[in-house]
N, C-alpha and C positions, 0 to 999 in steps of 0.2 A: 392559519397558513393555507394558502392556497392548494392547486394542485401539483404533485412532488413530478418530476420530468425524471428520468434518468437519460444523460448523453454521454458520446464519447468526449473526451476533452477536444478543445482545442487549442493551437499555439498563445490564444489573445486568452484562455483560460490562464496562463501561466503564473501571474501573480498572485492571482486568488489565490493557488493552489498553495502557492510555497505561503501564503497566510496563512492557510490552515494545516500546513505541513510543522509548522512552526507550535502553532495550538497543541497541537499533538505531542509535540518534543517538551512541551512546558507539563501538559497533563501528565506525559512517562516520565517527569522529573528528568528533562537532559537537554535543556535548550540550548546550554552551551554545543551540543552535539551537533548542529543542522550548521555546516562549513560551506555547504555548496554553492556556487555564483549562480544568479539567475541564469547570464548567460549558457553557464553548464547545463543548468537543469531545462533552461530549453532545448537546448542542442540534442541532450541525451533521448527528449521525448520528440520537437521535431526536425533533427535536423536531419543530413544523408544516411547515416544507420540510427535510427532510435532505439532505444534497448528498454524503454517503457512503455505503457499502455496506459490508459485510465477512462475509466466512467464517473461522472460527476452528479449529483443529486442536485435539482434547481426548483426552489419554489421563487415564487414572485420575482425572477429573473435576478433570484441572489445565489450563488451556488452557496450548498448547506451541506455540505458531503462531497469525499472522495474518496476512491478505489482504485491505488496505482498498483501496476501488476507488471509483470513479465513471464518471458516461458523459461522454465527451468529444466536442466534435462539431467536426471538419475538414472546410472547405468542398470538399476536393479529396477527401475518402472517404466522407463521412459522419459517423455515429453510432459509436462507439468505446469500447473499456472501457479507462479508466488504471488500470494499476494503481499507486496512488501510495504503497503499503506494503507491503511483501512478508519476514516474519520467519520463522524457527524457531527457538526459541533453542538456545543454544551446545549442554546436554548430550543434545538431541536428535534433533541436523545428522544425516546419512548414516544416518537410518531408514527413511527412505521417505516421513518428513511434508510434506518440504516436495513432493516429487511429489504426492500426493494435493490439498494445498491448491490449489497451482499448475494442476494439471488441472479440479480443481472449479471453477476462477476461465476459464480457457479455457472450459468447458463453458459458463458462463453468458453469455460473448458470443456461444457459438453457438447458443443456447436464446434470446437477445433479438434474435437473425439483427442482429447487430454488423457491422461491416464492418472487423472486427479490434480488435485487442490493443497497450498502446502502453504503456512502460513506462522509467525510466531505471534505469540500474546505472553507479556508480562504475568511469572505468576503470583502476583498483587492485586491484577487489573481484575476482582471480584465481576464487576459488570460484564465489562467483555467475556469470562469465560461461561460464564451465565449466559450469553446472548450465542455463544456458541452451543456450548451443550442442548439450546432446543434445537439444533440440528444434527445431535448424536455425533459432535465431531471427534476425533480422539487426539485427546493432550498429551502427546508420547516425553516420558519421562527418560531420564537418563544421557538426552543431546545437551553438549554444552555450547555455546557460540564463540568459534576460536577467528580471532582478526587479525590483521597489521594494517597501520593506518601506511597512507603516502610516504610519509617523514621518514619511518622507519625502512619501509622498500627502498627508499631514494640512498637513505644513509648506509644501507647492508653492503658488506665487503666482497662482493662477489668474484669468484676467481675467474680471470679473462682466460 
C-alpha cells in the first residue's frame, strides 16, 4: 500500500462512502438497516445545511476509510464531536489507517476547542474496543439507545 492521505470528503466522495457505509452495516450484522437515499445522504453532508462532516483515508487514489461526524451539544458538557461512522475496510485493518483517521478526527475536536469526543461501539466488536482502549477511552456502561423510526413519528396521534 502506498502512501495513506487523510482528506476531508468531498460531494463526488459520496458513493464510495455509502459502499463503505454499507460494509459496515453487514460487519454490525444490520444491513437491512442503511434506508437512506443517496440523494439524502448527500444533501444532508453537502447540501444548504449539512448536518455531517467526514475525513476520508486514501491510498492509491482508492478511498480505504472513513470518519463521519457531527457536533453534538450536551447541556451538562457542551459542544462535542460524535463520531457516528468510523470504518477501514477489512483488507486494510492493522496498517495504521484506521490510527491516522481516528487521530485526525480527535484533532478536529481539539482545533474547534470541543469539549470532547463521543462515540458508540458494539459491545461484541472485540477489535474495535481493543483499538480503543490504547487510547484509554472509557466504555460508560449503563446508557441504552432509545429510537423512533419515521414510520412511527409519521403514524403517532398527536393532539392538534
Amino acid at each position: 500500500m502506498s502512501e495513506i492521505k487523510i482528506r476531508k470528503a468531498l460531494r463526488s466522495d459520496c458513493a464510495r462512502m455509502m459502499e463503505l457505509i454499507n460494509e459496515l452495516a453487514v460487519y454490525e450484522r444490520a444491513p437491512e438497516e442503511v434506508t437512506v437515499t443517496m440523494d439524502e445522504f448527500i444533501d444532508a453532508g453537502f447540501g444548504e445545511r449539512p448536518v455531517w462532516e467526514a475525513f476520508l483515508a486514501e491510498a492509491d487514489d482508492t478511498v480505504i476509510g472513513l470518519a463521519i461526524f457531527y457536533t453534538r451539544y450536551s447541556t451538562w458538557k457542551g459542544r462535542r464531536l460524535y463520531l457516528e461512522d468510523f470504518l477501514v475496510t477489512d483488507q486494510c485493518r492493522g496498517k495504521g489507517v484506521g490510527k491516522l483517521l481516528f487521530e485526525r478526527v480527535m484533532q478536529e475536536a481539539r482545533d474547534r476547542n470541543y469539549h470532547g469526543m463521543t462515540w458508540q461501539v458494539l459491545d461484541w466488536n472485540e477489535p474495535a474496543l481493543n483499538f480503543y482502549r490504547k487510547y484509554a477511552a472509557r466504555v460508560e456502561p449503563g446508557w441504552l439507545n432509545a429510537s423512533f423510526d419515521s414510520a412511527y413519528i409519521r403514524s403517532f396521534p398527536f393532539e392538534d
